[in-house]
C-alpha positions as CSV (number, residue, x, y, z in Angstrom):
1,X,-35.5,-25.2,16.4
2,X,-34.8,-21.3,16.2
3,X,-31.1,-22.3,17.1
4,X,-31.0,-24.3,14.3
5,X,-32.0,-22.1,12.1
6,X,-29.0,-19.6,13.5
7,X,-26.6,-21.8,13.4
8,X,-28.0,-22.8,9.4
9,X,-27.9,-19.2,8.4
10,X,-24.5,-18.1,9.5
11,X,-22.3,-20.1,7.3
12,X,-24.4,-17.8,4.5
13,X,-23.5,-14.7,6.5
14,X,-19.9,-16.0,6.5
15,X,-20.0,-16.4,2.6
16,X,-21.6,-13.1,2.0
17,X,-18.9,-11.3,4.0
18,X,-16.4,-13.1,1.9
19,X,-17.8,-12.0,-1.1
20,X,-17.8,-8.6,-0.1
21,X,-14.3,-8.8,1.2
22,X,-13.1,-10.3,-2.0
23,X,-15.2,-7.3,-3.8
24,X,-13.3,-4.4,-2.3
25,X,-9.5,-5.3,-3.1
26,X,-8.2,-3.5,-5.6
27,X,-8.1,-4.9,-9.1
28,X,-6.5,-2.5,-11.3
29,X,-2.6,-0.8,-10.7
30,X,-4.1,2.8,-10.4
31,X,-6.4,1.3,-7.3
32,X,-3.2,-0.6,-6.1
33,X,-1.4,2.5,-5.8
34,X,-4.2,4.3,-3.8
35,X,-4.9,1.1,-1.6
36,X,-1.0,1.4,-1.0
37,X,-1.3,5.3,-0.2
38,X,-4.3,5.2,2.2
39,X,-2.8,2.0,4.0
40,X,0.1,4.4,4.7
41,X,-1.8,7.2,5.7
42,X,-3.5,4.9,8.2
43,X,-0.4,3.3,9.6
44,X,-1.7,-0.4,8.5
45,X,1.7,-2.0,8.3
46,X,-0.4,-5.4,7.4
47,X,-2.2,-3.6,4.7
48,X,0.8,-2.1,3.0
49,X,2.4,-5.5,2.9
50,X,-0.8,-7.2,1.5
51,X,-0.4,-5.3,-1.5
52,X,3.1,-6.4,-2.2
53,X,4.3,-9.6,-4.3
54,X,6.2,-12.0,-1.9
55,X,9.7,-11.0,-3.9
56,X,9.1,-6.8,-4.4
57,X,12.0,-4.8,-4.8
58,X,12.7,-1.6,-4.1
59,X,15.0,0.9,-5.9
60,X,16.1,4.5,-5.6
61,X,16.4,6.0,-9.1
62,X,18.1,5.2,-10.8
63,X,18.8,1.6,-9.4
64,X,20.2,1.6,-6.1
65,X,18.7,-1.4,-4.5
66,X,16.6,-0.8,-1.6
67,X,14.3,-3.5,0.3
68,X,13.7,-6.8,-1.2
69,X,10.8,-9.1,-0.4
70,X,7.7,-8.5,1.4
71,X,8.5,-9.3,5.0
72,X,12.3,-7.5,4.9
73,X,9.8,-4.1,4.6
74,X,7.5,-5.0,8.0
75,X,10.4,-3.9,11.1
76,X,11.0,-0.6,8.5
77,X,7.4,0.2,8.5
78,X,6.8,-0.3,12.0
79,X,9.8,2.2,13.0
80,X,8.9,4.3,10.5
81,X,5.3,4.8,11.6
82,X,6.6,5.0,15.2
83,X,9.0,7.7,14.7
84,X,6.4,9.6,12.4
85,X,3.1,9.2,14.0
86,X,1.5,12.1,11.6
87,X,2.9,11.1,8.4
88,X,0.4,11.3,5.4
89,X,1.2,10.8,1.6
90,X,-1.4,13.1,-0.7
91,X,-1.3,11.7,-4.4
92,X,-0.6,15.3,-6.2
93,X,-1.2,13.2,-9.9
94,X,-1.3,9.4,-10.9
95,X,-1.0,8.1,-14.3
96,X,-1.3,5.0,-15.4
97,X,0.1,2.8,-18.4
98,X,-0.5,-0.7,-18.8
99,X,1.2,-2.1,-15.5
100,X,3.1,0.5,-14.6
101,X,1.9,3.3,-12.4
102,X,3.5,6.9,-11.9
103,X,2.7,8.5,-8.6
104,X,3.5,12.4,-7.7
105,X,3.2,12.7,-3.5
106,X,3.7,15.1,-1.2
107,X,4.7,13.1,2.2
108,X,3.6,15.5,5.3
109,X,3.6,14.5,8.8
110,X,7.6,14.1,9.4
111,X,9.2,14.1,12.5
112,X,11.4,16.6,11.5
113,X,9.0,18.9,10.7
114,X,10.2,18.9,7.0
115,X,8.0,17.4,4.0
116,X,8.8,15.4,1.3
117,X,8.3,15.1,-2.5
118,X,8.0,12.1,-4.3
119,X,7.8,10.8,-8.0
120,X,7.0,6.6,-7.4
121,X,6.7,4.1,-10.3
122,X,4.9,0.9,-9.6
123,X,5.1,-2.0,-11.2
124,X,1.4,-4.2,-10.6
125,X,0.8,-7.7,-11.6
126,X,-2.1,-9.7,-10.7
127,X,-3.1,-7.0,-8.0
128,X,0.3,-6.8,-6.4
129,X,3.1,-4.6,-6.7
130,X,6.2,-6.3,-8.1
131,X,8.9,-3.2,-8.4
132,X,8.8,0.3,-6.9
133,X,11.6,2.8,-8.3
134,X,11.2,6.3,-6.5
135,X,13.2,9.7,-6.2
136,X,12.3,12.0,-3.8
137,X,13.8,15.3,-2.2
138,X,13.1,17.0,1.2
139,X,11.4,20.6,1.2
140,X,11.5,23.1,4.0
């Protein structure tokens, strides 16, 4: 009988942790954006591409294409946290308007030993990020 009970009470435990799960995504494009950031910082390659749209694009500013498509990002992630294994992005400033998000980073952790700055727009529909257009310029 007290195995029955178990076995009764864990579909609810299941549910519960769903609804929690389901609780902690981001819903707003300023929470997006920091999702995206800590992801990085933590070197979750599945993370990072969770918060993409299926068909993101990428652009250097002013619109040189760069990555398209979620999956076309995962092998450029993976090397790039291989070769870097102490890289961090700190958000300097974030502002947000409507969709679109403007992120100022400084990108530590380099294998070079050199850091990067960063000025990122994001574009976030439905909690994903549709466009990315970034310029950025290596320091020391």
């Amino acid at each position: 009988m007290i195995a029955a009970r178990r076995l009764l009470a864990m579909p609810l435990v299941v549910v519960a942790l769903a609804s929690t799960t389901a609780q902690a995504a981001p819903s707003s494009p300023e929470e997006v954006v920091r999702a995206y950031a800590e992801a990085a910082n933590r070197h979750d390659v599945d993370a990072l591409l969770a918060l993409y749209a299926p068909g993101v694009r990428k652009y250097g500013f002013p619109a040189t294409p760069g990555a398209e498509g979620r999956e076309s990002n995962r092998a450029k992630y993976v090397r790039n946290f291989a070769e870097n294994p102490d890289l961090n992005v700190k958000i300097l400033e974030l502002t947000a308007v409507a969709d679109k998000v403007v992120s100022h980073d400084l990108v530590t952790g380099l294998a070079s030993g050199k850091m990067s700055e960063e000025i990122t727009v994001y574009q976030v529909d439905d909690g994903q990020i549709t466009n990315i257009v970034y310029v950025e310029r290596q320091l020391r």
